[in-house]
N, C-alpha and C positions, 0 to 999 in steps of 0.2 A: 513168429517174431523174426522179424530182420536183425542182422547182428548190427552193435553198432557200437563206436571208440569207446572199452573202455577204461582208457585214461579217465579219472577223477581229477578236476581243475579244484588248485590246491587255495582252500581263504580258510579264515577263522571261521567262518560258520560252520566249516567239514570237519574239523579237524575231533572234535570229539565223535562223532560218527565215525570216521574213517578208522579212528583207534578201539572203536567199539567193533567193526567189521572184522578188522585184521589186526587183531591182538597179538601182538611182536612179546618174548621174553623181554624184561624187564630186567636192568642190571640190578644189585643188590644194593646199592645204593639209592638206585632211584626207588626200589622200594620203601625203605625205611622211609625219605623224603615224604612218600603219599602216605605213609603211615603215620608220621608224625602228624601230617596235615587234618588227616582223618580222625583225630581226636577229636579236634574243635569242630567238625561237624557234625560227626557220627555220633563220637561217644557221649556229648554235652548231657542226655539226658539221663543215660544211664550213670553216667559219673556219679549224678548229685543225688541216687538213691538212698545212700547212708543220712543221709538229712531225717529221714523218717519211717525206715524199714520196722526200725524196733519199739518205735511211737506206735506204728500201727498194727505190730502182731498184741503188745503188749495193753493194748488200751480196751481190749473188751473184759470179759470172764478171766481169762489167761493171766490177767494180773495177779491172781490169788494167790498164782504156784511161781510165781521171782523166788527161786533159788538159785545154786549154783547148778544143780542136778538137769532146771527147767531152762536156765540159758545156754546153757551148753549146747541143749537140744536142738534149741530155737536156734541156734549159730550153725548146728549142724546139718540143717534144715536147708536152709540159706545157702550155704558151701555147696552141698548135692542140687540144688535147685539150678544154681549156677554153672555148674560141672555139667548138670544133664541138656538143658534146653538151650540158654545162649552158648555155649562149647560145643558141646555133642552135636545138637540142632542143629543148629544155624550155622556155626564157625565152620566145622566139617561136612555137612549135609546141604543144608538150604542155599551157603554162598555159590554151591554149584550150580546152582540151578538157574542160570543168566538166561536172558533173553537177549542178547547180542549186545554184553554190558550192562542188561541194566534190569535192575530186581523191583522187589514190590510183590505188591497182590494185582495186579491188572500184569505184570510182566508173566506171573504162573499162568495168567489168564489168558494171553495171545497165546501163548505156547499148546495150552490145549488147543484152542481153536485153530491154530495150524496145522493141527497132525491129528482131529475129527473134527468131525463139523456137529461139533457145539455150538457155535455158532448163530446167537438172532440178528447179526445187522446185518441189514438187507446191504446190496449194490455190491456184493462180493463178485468178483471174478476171476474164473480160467488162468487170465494172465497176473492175476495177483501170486501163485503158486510158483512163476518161475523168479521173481522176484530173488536176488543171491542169501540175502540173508532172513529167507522166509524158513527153511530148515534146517536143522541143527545139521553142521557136520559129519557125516557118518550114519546119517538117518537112513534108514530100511524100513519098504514099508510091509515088508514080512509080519503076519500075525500069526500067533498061536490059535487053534479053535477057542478056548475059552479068552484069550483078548478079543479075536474076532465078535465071540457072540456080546460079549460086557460093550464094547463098539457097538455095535447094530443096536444094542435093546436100548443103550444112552443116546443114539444119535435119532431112533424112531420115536421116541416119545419124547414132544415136546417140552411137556410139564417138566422133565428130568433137566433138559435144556434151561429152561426158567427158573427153575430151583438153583442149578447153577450161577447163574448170570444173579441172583438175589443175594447168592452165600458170597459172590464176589464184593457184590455193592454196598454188601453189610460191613465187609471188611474194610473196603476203602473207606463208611462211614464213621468207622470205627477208631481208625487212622485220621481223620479230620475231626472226629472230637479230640484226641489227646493234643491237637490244634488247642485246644480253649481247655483242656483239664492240665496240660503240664505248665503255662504260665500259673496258672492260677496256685498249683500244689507248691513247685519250686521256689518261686520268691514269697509267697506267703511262710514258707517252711526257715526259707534265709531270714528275713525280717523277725520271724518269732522270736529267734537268739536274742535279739535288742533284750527281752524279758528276763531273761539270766542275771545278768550285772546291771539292770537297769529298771530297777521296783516300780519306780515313778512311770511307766510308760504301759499306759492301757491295753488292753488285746482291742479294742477299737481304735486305736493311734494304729496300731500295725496291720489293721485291715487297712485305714487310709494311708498308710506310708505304700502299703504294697499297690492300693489300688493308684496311688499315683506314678511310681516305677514303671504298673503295666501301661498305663496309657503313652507315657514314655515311647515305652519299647512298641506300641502297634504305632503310635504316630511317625515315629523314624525308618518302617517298614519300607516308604517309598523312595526312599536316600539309597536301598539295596545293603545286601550282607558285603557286597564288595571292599567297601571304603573301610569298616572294621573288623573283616577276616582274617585280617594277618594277626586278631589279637587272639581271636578266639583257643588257637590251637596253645597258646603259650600259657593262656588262663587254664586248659583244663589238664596239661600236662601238671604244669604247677599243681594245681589242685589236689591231681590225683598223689605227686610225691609226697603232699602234707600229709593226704589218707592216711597214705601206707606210713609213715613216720609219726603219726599220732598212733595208726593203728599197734606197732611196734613199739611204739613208749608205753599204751595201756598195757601191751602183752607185758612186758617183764617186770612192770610195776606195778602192778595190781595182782595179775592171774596166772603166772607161767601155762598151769594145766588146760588151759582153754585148749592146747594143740591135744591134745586129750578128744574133742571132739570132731578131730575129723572123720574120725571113724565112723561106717554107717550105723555102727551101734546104737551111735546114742538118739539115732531117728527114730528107731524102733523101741526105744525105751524112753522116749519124749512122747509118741502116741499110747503108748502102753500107760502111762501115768495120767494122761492130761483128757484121753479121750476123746470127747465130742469137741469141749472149747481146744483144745490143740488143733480141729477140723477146721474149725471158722476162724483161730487165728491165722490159716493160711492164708488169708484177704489182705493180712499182712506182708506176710511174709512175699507174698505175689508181687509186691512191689518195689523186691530188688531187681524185678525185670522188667520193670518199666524203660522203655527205649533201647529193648532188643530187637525188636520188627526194625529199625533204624538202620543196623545194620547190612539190614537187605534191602531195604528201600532206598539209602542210600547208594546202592552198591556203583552207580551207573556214572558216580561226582570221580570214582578212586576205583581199583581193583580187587580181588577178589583176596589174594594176596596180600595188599595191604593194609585190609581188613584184620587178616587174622592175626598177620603179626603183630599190627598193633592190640588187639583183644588179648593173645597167649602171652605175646611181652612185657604189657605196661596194664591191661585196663582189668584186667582179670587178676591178678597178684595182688595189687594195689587193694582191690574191693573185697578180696578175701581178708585181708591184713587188717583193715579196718573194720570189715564185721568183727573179726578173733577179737578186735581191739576193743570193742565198744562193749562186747560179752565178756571179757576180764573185767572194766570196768564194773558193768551191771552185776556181777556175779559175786561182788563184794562190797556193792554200793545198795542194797533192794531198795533204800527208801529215798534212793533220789529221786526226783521228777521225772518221770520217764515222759514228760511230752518236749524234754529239753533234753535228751538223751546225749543226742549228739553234743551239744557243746556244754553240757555237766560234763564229759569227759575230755573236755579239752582242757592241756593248764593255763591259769591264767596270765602270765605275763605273754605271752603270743594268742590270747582269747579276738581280742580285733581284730588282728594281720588276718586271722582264719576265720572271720566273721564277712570282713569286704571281701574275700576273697571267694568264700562262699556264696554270697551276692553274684558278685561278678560272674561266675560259673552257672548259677541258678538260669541267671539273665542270656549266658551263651546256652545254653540246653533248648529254652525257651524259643531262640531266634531257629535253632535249627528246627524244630517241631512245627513252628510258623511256615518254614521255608520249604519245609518236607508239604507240610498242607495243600500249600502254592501249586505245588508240583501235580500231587492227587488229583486236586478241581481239573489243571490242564488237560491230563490224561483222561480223566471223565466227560471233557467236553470234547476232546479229539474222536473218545470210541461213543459219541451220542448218548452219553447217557449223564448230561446235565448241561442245562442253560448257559447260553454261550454269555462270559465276561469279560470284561475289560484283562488283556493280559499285558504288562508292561516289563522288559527286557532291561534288567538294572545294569547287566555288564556288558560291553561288544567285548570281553574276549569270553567270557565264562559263559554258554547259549543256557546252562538250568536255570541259571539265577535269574528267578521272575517275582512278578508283584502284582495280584491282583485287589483295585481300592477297595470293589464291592465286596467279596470275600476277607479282607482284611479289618473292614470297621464291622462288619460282624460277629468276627472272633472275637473282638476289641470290647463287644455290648456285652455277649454269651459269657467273655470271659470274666468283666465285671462284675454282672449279675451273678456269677458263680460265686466268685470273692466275696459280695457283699453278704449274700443270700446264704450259703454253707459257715462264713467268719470261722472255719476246723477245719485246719488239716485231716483230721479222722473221718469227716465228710467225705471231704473230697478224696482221697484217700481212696473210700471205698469204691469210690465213681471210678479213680483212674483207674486199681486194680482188675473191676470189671470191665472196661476199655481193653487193660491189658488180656487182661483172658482170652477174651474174646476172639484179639485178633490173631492170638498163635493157635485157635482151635484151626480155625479158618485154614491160616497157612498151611497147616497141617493136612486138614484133609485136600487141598490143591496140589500139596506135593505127593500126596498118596496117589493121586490121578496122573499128575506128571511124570511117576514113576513106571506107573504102566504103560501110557501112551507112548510119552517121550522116549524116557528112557528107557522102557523097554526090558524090564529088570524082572517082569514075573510077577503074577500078583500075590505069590505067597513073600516075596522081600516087601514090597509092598505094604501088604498086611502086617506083618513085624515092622515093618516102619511105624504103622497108624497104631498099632498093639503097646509100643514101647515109647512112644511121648504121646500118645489123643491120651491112651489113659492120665498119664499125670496132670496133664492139663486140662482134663475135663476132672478131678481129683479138686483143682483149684478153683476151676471155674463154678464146680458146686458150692466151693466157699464163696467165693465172691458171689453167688446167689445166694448165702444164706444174707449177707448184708446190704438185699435190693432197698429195703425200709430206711436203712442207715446212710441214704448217699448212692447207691449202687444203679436205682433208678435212673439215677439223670444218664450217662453214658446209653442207655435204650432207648431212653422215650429221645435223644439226639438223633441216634441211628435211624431210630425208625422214622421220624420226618425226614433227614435224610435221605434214606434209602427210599421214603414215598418219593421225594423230586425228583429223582434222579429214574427211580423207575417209567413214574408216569411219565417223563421226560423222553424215555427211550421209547415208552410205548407209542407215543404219540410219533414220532421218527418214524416209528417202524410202520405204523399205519398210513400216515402221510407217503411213503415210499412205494406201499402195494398199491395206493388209490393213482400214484402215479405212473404205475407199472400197466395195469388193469387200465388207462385212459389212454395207454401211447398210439401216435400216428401212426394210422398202415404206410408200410413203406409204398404199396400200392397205388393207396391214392397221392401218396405226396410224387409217386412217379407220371401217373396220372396227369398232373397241373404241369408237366413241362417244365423247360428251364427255366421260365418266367412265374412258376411256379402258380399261376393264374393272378399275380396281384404285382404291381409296379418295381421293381429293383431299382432303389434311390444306392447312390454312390454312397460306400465307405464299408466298415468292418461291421456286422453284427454281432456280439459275443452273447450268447443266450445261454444262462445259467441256470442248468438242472441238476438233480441229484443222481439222476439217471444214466448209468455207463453204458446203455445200449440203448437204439429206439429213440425216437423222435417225441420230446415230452409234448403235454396237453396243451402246455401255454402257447405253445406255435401256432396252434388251430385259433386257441383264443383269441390270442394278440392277431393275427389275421382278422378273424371275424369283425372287432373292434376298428381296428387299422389298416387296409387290406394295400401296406406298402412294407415292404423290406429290404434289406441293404442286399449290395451286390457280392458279397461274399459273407456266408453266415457261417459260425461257430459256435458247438454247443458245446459247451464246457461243465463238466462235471468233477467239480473235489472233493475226493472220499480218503475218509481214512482207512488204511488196512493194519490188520492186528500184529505191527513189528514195530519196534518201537523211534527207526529211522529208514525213509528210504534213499537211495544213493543218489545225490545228485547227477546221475546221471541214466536212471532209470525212474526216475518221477515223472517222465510226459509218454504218454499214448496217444497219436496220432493216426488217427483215420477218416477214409471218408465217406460220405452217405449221400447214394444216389451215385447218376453220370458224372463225369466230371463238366461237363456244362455245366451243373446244376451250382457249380462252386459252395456246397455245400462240405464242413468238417465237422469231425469231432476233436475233442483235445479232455484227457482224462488225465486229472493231475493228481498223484497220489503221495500220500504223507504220511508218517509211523503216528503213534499215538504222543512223541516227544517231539514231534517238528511244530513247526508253526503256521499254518496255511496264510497265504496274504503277504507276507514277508516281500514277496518278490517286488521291486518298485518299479523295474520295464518291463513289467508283464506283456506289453502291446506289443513291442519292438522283440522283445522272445519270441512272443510266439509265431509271427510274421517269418524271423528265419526257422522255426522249428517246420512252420506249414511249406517250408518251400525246400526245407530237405529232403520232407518227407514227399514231396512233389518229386524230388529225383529218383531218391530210393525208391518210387513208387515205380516208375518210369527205368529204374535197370531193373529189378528184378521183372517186369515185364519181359524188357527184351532177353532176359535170360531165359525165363518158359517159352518164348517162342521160339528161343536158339537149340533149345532141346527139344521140345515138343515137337518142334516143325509144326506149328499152328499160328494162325494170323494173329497178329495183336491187335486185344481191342482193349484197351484200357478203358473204354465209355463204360465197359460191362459193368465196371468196381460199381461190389453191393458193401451193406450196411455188414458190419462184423470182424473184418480182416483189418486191424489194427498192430502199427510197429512201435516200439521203445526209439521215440527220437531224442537226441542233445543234441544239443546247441552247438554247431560245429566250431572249430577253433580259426581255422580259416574261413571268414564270409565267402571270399571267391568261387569254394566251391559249389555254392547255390546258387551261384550264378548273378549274386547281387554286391551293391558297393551301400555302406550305410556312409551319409553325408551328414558330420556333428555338427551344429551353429556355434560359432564362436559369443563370447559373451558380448563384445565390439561389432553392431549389425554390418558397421563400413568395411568390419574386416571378415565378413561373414563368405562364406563357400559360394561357389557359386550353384546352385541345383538346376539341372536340366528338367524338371517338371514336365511330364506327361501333356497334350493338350486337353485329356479330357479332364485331366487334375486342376489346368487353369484355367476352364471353361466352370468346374465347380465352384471354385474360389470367388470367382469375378460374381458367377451367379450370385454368391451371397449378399445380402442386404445390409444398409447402413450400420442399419440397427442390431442383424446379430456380431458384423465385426465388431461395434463394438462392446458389445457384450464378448466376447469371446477375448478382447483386450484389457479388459478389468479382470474378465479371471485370472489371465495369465499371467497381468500383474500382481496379484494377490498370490497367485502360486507359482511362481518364477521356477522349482523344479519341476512339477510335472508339464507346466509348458515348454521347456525347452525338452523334454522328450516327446513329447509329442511333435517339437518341432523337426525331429528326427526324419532324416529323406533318403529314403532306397531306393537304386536305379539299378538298372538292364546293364550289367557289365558285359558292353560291347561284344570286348575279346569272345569274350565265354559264351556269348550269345549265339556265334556263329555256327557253333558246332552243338548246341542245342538242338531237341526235336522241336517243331515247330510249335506241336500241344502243349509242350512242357513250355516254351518261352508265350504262347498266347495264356498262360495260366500265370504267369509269374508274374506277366504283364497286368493282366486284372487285379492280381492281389496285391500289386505298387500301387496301383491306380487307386484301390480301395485303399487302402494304407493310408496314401494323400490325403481324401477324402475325407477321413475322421474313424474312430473307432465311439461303438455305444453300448454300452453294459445293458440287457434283457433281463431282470431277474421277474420272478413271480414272487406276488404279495398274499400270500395263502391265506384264507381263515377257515381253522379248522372245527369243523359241526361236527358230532354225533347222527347218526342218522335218527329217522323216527321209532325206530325201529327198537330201537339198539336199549340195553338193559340201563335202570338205574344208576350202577355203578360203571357202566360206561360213560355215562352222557355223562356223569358229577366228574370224571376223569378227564375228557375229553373237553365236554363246555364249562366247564372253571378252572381246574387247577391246571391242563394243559392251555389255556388262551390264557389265564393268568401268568404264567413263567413268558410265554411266550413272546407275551404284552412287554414286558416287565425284564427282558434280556436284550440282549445287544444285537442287531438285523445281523442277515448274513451278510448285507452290504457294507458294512463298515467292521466286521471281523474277516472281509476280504482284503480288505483296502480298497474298493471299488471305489473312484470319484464320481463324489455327486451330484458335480456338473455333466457328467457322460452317465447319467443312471434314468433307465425306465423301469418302472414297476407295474407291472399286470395285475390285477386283482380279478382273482380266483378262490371259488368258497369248494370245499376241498369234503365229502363227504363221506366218513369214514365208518 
């Protein structure tokens, strides 16, 4: 790798990257700030858990034993549950475990596959590892014999590989159902109150009261959380001070003694008493941690820091205060409604204010889980492993805040159908719980792996990790399996279609990739055909787009055989994601070349985390132009430095396929030895450009008929014509002192520049061979040609215009 500037040129699209890179101390102020902020996103869902924790421990068997002996229990159940896995877990544990900012289940998951090669997606390379923020700080890649051998046996067995990458997708799947189970639970839980002070009002009035709410809330999705974020965080701070202040009015007016349970005693003598139904009403009790994963997932909006303060400060007090509150209540009230828990214990002259308010808060939890969603699909379609969608950018200053339509009126159906179809919170309930179990087994065993790999900690801390929360959570998740009959189903039979898409998704990726590995051009014969390559070089820029980071993909041969003409300067351009979750704008382009340089053949590999956005770029043609003629110099000094040392001749013709640098975009054009010439909007006051004659020998060539065709585009798209009308010239000065190769190469790639630039992509369809098993070919010729059919091209999730777009068709046999 050539070194190269690096300065990072400073816009809003760097700036949360850039603070993810190099995380600066934070004053204590500016903490608090994201702390506070952090409520209204993070904490929205976990907030609104008291709505129905004690509806749903109490609403099976468990009902039988409402004393004061059996709520205590239940309260102190709740207390420890909260103390052990959102505080203990995550607060202190799992926040630490960033992936340069930014958490999740795919964040544990780049993290392994950075430090072993876990690893299925294909087009990984060499130079992806120097990458700065590929490994953590302080990484050693020193191994113990027994980490060494648990390394080798996880990284030679495939299956072990696959099992991983399924336990990852099941999680993420897991995480985009509570997409479609936490609208449904929270405002149907808000709306229920109406039924307290309000006899006359049906439990079918407040399925459709809520089912009109949700529609609301998915149809305003594409407006962004921008425009009502500033309310979010002041709704649930609010919220939460009612908690704790209702929760505190039930304490000293109803129960003093509830502080009596925080003791773990009375866990042990809550299962001592209640047995088996105290077991299953854990499915309950599971879902005071509904919108704990939030926490980490969120992590990459706010810091690590302002996480926890806000949890230990405000959101953890608060939720304990109100449990204590709600079991004083219960513990003197047995024969209230326990499916109104919550607002039986609120009094009535403030019963509204804490009803809308409730609402409101329901409605922000909701929008965060929505937005959380958003997020997940992105990250699944960056690392191939789900059908590429529409993604739409609701902020220019905030780059997470996205919106995707298809994924969104989805939810929107799922989530209906959920509402109409369960009409119980106790349903759905047991759906969320199992959602929630699920996803903290998951994390769990990811961070037991991250500890070893990453951090490096021993597998016996390790094991007392996975020994001291898998159990309690697999403890829960048994409950939540005794109620798969009750609701618990739906949260699985989601994941697993899920986790089918997304699988067969990658699979199909993965094989598409070897079939294009396995077909590549010998460099041989492509040296073979000469600079003319044996078939006609027409003026202008080729951009030929493969998946391919090394090697000369199939479609070249194709598209020859078909066409046997191509441009006088080609580029294969390959964009792949690698497993970080941003790369530095100034190390996202790979420039190199393939073949003599007669051959003006390049490559150009543009690489992006699993949170960037590929296509973004809108002068991709005019970048790349100064990138290829940087790397034309840099090519060109470090030659004459090996010959200054070496004492050997320079032959720059020799450059083979392989030898690739980190180029950016210089700051100064001059030193590439070119001037770019802008068109002003006024043509009479337009620049003057010294045009090449072979550029207006192309021109003039052209036909009546495609200027004007080429004059309606550009009036229809008045931006990208006027970059394309963009003109680079041979600065004089700088030419002089130029090598002669370097300036006949600069020369050609102005000339082509002129001349036009034309997008190559290939139009795959992928078969199964004849060969190939049942359950390939239903994989391969339905469900992967179905998604495939039925997703967004790579041409239009690039931004490629489709006035410059050729497509090759190629049947692909896998």
């Amino acid at each position: 790798m050539w070194p190269t500037d690096p300065e990072v040129p400073f816009s809003p699209k760097n700036i949360n990257a850039l603070d993810a890179y190099n995380p600066r101390p934070l004053h204590w102020t500016s903490v608090l700030v994201l702390a506070y902020q952090s409520c209204g996103v993070v904490y929205g869902d976990l907030s609104t858990s008291p709505l129905y924790v004690y509806k749903g421990t109490f609403s099976g068997s468990l009902h039988r034993f409402i004393d004061e002996e059996t709520v205590f229990g239940v309260f102190s159940v709740v207390f420890w549950t909260l103390t052990l896995i959102p505080l203990l877990k995550y607060v202190f544990i799992v926040l630490s475990a960033d992936d340069n900012g930014e958490g999740g289940t795919f964040a544990l998951y780049s993290l392994l596959v950075r430090h072993a090669k876990f690893s299925l997606m294909p087009n990984q390379q060499a130079a992806d590892e120097e990458l700065s923020a590929y490994y953590r700080p302080g990484y050693s890649t020193e191994d113990t014999p027994i980490l060494k051998a648990l390394r080798n046996f996880l990284e030679k067995h495939r299956k072990s590989r696959t099992l991983l990458l399924v336990m990852v997708l099941f999680g993420a799947s897991l995480v985009i159902g509570d997409g479609v189970l936490t609208p449904a639970m929270s405002v149907l839980s808000s709306f229920s109150g109406l039924q307290v002070h309000s006899s006359a009002l049906t439990h079918g009035e407040v399925v459709l009261l809520s089912c009109i709410v949700l529609v609301c809330l998915f149809t305003l999705q594409h407006w962004g959380t921008r425009r009502v974020a500033f309310l979010f965080a002041p709704v649930v701070v609010l919220w939460l001070l009612l908690l704790a202040a209702l929760g505190i009015y039930n304490i000293v007016v109803w129960n003093p003694r509830v502080l009596r349970a925080l003791s773990p005693d009375y866990v042990v003598r809550f299962f001592m008493r209640t047995g088996k139904d105290g077991w299953i009403s854990l499915g309950g009790v599971l879902l005071s941690m509904t919108g704990t994963e939030a926490m980490y997932a969120d992590l990459g909006h706010f810091t690590a820091s302002s996480i926890r303060v806000a949890f230990v400060g405000l959101i953890y007090p608060c939720l304990v205060l109100q449990y204590m509150g709600q079991a004083a209540f219960l513990s003197k009230t047995p024969n209230c409604n326990i499916h109104f828990i919550f607002f039986e214990s609120i009094p009535r002259p403030i019963f509204w204010p804490v009803l809308v308010i409730a609402t409101l808060a329901a409605i922000v939890g909701s929008q965060a889980v929505i937005s959380a969603t958003f997020s997940i699909v992105r990250q699944c379609t960056a690392l191939g492993c789900f059908p590429r969608v529409k993604i739409v950018h609701t902020s220019n200053r905030i780059h997470g805040q996205i919106y995707s339509p298809e994924i969104n009126w989805i939810l929107m159906l799922v989530c209906l159908g959920v509402t109409v179809g369960f009409r119980d919170t106790d349903l759905i309930g047991n759906a969320y719980g199992m959602a929630c179990a699920g996803v903290m087994v998951v994390t769990t065993l990811l961070m037991t792996l991250v500890m070893v790999f990453v951090w490096q900690q021993g597998v016996l801390m390790a094991a007392m990790f996975l020994l001291a929360f898998g159990s309690v959570e697999c403890v829960y998740l048994s409950a939540a399996l005794m109620k798969v009959p009750q609701g618990g189903w739906l949260p699985l039979a989601l994941s697993l279609v899920v986790v089918a898409v997304m699988y067969i998704w990658h699979y199909g990726t993965r094989r598409r990739h070897l079939f294009d590995v396995q077909n590549k051009v010998s460099l041989k014969w492509l040296h073979a055909l000469g600079p003319s390559l044996g078939i006609v070089r027409v003026p202008g820029i080729g951009l030929i787009y493969s998946e391919l980071a090394t090697g000369v993909p199939a479609i070249f041969s194709h598209f020859v055989t078909n066409l046997p003409a191509f441009h006088q300067v080609l580029v294969f351009v390959c964009v792949k994601a690698v497993p970080i979750p941003h790369v530095r704008f100034y190390e996202r382009h790979l420039i190199g070349r393939i073949g003599p340089r007669e051959f003006r053949m390049y490559r150009c590999v543009i690489r992006h985390g699993y949170k960037d956005v590929p296509g973004d770029d809108n002068d991709f043609e005019n970048d790349l132009v100064v990138r290829i003629a940087e790397f034309v110099h840099m090519e060109a000094a470090d030659a004459a430095a090996a010959s200054a040392t070496a004492s050997a001749p320079r032959d720059s013709d020799a450059s083979v396929e392989g030898r690739m640098a980190v180029v950016n975009r210089p700051y100064d054009l001059s030193r590439t030895g070119l001037f770019m010439r802008v068109p002003l909007s006024n043509q009479e006051d337009s620049m003057v450009v010294r045009a090449a004659a072979a550029t207006a020998a192309a021109d003039s060539s052209k036909t009546e008929t495609i200027q004007s065709l080429q004059t309606m585009y550009e009036a229809e798209s008045p931006g990208f014509a006027i970059r394309r009308r963009i003109r680079f010239e041979i600065d004089e000065a700088a030419s002089e002192t130029l090598d002669p190769a370097v300036k006949e190469e600069l020369t050609a790639l102005v000339e082509a520049k002129h001349a036009g630039v034309a997008y190559i992509m290939g139009h795959s369809y992928i078969k199964a061979r004849k060969s190939s098993s049942l359950v390939k070919k239903l994989a391969i010729d339905v469900a992967y040609t179905f998604l495939r059919k039925n997703c967004r091209g790579p041409a239009v999730a690039l931004n490629i215009p489709h006035i410059s777009l050729i497509e090759v068709g190629m049947i692909y046999y896998v």
